[in-house]
C-alpha positions as CSV (number, residue, x, y, z in Angstrom):
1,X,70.8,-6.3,104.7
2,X,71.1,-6.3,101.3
3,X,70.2,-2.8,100.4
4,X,72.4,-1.5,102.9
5,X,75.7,-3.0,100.7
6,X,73.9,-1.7,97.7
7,X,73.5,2.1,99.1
8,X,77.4,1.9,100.5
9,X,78.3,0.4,96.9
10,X,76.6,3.6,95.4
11,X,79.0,6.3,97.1
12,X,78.6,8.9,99.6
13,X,76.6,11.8,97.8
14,X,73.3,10.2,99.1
15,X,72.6,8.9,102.9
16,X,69.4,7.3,104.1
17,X,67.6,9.0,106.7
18,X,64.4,6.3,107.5
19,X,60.9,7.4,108.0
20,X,61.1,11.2,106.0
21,X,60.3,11.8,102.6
22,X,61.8,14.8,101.9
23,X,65.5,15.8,101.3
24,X,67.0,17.6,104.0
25,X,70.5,19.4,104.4
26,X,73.1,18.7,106.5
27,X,76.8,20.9,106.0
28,X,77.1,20.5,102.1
29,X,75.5,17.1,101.8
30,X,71.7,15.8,100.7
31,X,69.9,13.2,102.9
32,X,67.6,11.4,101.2
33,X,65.0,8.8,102.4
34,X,65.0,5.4,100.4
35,X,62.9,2.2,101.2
36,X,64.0,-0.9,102.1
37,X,64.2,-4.4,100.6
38,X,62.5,-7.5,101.7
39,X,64.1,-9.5,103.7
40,X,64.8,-13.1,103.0
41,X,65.4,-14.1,106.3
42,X,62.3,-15.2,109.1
43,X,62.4,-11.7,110.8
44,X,58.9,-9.9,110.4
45,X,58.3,-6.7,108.1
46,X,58.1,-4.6,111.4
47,X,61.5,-5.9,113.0
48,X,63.2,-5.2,109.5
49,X,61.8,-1.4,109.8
50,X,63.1,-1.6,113.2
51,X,66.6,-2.0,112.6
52,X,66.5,-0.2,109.3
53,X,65.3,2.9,111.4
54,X,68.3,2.5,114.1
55,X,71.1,2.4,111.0
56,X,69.3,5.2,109.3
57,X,69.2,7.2,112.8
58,X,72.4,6.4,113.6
59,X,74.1,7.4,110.0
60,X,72.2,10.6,110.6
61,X,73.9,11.5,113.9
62,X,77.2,10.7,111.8
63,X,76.6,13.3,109.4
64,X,75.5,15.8,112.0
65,X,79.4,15.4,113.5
66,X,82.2,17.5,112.3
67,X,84.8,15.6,110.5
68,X,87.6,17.1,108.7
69,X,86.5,16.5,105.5
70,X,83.7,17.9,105.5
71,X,84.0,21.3,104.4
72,X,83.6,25.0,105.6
73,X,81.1,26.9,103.8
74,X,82.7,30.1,102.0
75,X,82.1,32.7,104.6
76,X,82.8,30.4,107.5
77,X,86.2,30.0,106.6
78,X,86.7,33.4,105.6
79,X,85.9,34.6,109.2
80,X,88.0,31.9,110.7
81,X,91.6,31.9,108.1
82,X,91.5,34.9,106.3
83,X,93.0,37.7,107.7
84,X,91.2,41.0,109.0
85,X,93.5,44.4,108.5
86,X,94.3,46.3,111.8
87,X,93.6,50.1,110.6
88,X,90.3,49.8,108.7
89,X,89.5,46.2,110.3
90,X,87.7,44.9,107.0
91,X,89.3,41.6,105.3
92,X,92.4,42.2,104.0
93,X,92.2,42.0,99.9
94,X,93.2,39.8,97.5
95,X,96.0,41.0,95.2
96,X,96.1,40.4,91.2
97,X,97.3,37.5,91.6
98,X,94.5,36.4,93.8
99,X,97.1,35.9,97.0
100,X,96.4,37.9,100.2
101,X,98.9,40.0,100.6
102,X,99.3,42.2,103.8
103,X,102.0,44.2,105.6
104,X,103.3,43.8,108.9
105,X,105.0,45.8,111.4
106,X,108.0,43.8,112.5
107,X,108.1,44.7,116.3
108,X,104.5,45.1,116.6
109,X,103.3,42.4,114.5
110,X,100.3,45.3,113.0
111,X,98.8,43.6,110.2
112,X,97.6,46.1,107.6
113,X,96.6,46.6,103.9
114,X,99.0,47.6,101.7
115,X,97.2,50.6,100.2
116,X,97.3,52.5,104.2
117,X,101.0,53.2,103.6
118,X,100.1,55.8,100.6
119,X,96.8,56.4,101.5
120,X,97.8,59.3,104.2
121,X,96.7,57.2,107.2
122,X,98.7,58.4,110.1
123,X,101.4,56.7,111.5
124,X,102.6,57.4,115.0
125,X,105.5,59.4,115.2
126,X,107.1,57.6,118.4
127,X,105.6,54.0,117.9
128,X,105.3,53.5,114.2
129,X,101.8,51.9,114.3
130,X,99.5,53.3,112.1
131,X,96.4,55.0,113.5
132,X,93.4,52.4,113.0
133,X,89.5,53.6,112.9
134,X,88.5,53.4,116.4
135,X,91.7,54.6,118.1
136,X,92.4,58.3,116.4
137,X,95.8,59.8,117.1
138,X,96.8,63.4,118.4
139,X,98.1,66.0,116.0
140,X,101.1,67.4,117.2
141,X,100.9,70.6,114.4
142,X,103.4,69.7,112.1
143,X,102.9,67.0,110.3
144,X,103.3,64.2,113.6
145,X,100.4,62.1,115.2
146,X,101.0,60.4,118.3
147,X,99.2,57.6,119.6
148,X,97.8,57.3,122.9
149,X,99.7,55.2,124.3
150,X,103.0,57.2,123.5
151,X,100.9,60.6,124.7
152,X,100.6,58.8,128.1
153,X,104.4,59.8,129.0
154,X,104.8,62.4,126.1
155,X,107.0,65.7,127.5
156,X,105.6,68.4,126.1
157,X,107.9,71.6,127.3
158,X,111.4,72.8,128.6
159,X,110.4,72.8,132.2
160,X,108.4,68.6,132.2
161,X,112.2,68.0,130.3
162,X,114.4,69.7,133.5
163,X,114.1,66.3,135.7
164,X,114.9,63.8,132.9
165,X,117.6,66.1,131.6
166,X,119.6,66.1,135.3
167,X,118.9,62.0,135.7
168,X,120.2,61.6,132.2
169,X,123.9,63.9,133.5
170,X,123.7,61.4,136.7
171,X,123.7,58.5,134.2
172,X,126.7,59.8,132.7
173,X,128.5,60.6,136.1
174,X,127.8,57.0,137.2
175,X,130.3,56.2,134.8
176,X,132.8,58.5,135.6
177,X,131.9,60.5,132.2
178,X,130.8,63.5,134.5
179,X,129.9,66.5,132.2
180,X,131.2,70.3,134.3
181,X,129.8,72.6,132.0
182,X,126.3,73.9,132.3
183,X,124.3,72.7,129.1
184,X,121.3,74.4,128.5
185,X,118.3,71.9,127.3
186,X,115.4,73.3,125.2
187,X,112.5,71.4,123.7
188,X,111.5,72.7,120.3
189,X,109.0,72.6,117.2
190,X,110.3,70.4,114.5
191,X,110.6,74.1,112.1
192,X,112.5,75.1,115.1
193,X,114.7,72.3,115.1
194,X,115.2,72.3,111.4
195,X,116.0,75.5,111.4
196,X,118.9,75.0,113.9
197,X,120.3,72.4,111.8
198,X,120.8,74.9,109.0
199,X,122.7,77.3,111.2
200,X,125.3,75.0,111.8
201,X,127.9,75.8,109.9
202,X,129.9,72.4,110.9
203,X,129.2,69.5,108.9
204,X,126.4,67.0,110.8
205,X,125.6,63.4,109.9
206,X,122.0,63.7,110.5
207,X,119.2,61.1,110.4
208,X,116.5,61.7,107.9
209,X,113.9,62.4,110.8
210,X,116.2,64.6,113.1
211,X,115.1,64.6,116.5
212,X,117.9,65.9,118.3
213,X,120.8,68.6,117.7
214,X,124.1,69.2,119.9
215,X,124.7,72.8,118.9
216,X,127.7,74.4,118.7
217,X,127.4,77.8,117.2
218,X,125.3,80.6,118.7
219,X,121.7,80.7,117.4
220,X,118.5,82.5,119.0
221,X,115.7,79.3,119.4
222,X,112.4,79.6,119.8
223,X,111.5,77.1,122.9
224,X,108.4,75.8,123.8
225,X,107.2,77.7,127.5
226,X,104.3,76.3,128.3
227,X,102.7,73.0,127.4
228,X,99.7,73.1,125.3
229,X,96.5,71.6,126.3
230,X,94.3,69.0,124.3
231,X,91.8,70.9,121.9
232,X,89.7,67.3,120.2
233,X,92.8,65.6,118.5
234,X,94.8,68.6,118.4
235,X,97.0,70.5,120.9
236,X,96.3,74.0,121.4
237,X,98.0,77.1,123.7
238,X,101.2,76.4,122.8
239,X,103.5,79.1,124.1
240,X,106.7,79.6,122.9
241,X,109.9,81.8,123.9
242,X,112.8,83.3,121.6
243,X,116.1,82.6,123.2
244,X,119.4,83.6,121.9
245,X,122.2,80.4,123.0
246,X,125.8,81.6,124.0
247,X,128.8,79.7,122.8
248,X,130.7,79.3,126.6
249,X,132.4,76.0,125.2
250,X,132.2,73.5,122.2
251,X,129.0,73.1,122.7
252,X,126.6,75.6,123.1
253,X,122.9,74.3,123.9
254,X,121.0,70.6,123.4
255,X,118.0,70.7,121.5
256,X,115.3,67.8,121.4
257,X,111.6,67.7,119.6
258,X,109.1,68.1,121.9
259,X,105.7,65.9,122.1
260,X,107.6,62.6,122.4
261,X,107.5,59.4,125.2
262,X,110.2,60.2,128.4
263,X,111.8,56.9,127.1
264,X,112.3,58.2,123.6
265,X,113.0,62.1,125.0
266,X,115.5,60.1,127.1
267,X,117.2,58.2,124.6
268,X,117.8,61.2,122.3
269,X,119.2,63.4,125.4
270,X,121.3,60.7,126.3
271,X,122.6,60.7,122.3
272,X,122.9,64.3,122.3
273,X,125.0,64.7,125.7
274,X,127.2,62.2,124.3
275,X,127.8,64.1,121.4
276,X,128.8,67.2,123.8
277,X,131.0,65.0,126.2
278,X,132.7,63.4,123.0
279,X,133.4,67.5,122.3
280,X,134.2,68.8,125.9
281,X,136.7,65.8,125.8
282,X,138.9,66.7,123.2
283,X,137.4,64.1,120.5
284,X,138.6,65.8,117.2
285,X,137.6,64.8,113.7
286,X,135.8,61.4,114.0
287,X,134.2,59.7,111.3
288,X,130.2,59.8,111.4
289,X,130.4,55.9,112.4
290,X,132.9,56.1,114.7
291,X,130.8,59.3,116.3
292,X,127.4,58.3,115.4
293,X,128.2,54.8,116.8
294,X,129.3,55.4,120.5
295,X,126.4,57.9,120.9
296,X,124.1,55.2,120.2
297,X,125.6,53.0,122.2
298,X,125.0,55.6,125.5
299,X,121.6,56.1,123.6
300,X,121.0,52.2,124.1
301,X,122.8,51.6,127.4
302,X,120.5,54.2,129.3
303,X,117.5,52.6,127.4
304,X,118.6,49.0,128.4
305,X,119.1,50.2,132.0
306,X,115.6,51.7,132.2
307,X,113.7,48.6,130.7
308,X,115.8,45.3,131.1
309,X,118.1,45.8,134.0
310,X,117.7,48.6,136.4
311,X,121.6,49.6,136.4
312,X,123.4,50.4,133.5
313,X,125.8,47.4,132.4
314,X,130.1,48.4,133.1
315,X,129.7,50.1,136.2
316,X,131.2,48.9,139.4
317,X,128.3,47.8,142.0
318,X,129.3,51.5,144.2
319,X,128.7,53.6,141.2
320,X,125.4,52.2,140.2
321,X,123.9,53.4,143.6
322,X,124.5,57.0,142.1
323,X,122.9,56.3,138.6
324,X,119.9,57.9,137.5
325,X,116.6,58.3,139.8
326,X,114.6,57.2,136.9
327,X,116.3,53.7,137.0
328,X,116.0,53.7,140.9
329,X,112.1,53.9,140.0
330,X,112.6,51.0,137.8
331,X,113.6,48.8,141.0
332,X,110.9,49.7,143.0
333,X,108.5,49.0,139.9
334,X,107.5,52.8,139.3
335,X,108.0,52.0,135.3
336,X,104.7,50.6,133.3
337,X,104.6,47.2,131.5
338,X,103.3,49.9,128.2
339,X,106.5,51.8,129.0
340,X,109.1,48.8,129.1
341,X,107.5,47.8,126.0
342,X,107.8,50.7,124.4
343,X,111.3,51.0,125.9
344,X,111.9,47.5,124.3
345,X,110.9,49.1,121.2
346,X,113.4,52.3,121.3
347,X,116.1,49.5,121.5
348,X,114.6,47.7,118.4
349,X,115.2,50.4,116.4
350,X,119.1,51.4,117.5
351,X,119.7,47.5,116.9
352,X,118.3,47.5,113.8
353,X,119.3,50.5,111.7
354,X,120.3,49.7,108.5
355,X,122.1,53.5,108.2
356,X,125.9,53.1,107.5
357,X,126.8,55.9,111.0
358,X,123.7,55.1,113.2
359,X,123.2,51.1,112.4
360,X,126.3,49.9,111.5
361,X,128.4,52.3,113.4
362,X,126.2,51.3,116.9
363,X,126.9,47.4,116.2
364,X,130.7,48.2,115.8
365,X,130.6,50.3,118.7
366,X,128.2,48.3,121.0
367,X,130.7,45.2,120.0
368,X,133.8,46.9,120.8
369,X,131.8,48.1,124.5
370,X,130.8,44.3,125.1
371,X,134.4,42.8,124.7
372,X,136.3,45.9,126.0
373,X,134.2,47.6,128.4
374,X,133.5,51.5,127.8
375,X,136.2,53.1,129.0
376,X,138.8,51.3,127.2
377,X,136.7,51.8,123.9
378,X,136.8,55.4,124.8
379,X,140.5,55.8,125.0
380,X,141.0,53.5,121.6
381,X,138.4,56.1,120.0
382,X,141.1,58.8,121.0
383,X,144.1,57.3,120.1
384,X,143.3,56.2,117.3
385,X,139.6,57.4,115.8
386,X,138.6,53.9,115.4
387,X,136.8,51.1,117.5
388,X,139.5,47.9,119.0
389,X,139.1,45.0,117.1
């Protein structure tokens, strides 16, 4: 087998396949067909091609298997490594540098190209995923898109807001933080809400996408009635009502943007109504931290007691029996797996703020609560207008 240790001594480029003529492909490599050399041996010129045949065939079935090194073609691999984008769902481009470079949402894990955050793609206004090419969003009329997903449980007027609203005051009397005065609730238009912001006349600490107000002065709000209806990807029939707010106490109305997930609404009223117990109460003069803080904290607690636990966390086992009906829905498994994710979400952000009063001012405060329990965090607030160490 002479010419068998020359071919091997040769290299790799070229393998014998007996009994063809002409080259044939195989992956990226040429098979070729050469002839062998006499034998020296007694064996007959037909038992040579024999067993020439069977090494040729049997190199050939080797080629045909997939071995590492044996390489991809170009599109191949591009289809199996490199990564599609999520909103336009081509392959994600290479940047100057010839790097893919991509963004990613860091709950969601949305891959996307760089170019849809300035490229006026929407982004949902609940969720934060951007709106991708065969899932549009709804336009809620100024300026936010929502996503299905969020629209599934969106509240869209005063009256769908009633039931959470009263489930939200039971959460609050559950842990002895019972609230006597009659707050009205309104859901608004973002221009209203905006517009009650600038009739405060007190300083407010304010996140830079305000979805909730604790008035205190008198104002006349316009309120959304009746819930619009879906016109394509847009709402229409909105009706809305003028109504002029009363100051009976310190605080004189709640006001929340309409159009957003019950969790969400939820975790706003819950922020809100903290911000008029901390007033009711006597709590004078805090520092947007110290405020900001302990409202997120009641903001997260009724979140984590929705998703993760079904009763809100430092309250005695005959208290929790009276918390809110939307967490006694939890226990018998009336909440979705798409709500308790989004749920999980809501808690994301409060965790993860990187404001000075609303993310730093919740991890002091949800600190303080863990080691100290709520009450006793309260009363340090008022004493002293800081959280215990």
């Amino acid at each position: 087998m002479a010419w068998l240790r020359k071919l091997f001594k040769r290299g790799s480029n070229h393998r014998i396949m007996s009994g063809r003529k002409h080259p044939q492909v195989i992956g990226e490599e040429n098979i070729v067909w050469q002839a062998p050399t006499k034998s020296k041996n007694d064996r007959t010129r037909s038992q040579n091609e024999e067993m020439d045949r069977a090494i040729a065939l049997s190199l050939a079935e080797d080629l045909r298997k997939p071995t590492r090194r044996q390489p991809y073609h170009e599109t191949c691999f591009k289809e199996l490594h490199h990564p599609k984008c999520e909103v336009c769902h081509q392959f994600i481009p290479r940047n100057v540098a010839g790097l893919i470079e991509y963004r990613s949402h860091p709950f969601w894990n949305q891959k996307y190209c760089p170019l849809h955050e300035h490229d006026q793609t929407a982004r949902c206004c609940s969720c934060e995923r951007l709106e991708s090419l065969n899932a549009r969003y709804i336009s809620l009329g100024d300026g936010r898109s929502l996503c299905f997903e969020c629209m599934e449980s969106a509240i869209m007027d005063t009256g769908d807001c009633q039931t959470l609203y009263h489930a939200i005051r039971d959460f609050f009397e559950g842990m002895n933080m019972k609230i006597d005065q009659q707050i009205p609730m309104l859901l608004v238009e973002r221009q209203a809400l905006n517009e009650a912001i600038q009739g405060e006349k007190k300083g407010h600490h304010h996140m830079p996408e305000t979805r909730g107000l604790c008035l205190s002065e008198e104002q006349t709000v316009s309120s959304i009635l009746r819930r619009p209806r879906f016109g394509g990807n847009r709402l229409v029939g909105m009706r809305t009502h003028q109504q002029k707010l009363s100051r009976k106490c310190e605080v004189t109305a709640i006001l929340v943007l309409f159009g957003l997930p019950r969790l969400l609404t939820g975790s706003i009223l819950a922020h809100e109504l903290m911000h008029g117990w901390l007033r009711l109460k006597g709590y004078r003069n805090l520092k947007p931290e110290v405020e900001e803080g302990i409202c997120q904290v009641l903001s997260y607690m009724w979140l984590e007691s929705e998703v993760i636990s079904g009763s809100p966390r430092n309250i005695p086992p005959a208290s929790a029996a009276s918390s809110s009906s939307s967490s006694q829905l939890l226990k018998k498994g009336g909440i979705s797996d798409l709500e308790k994710k989004l749920g999980k979400f809501f808690m994301h952000q409060i965790a993860n703020d990187t404001s000075t009063a609303y993310g730093r001012g919740f991890r002091d405060a949800n600190a303080a609560v863990n080691k100290y329990d709520l009450r006793r965090t309260l009363d340090h607030i008022q004493l002293t207008g800081s959280f215990p160490k």
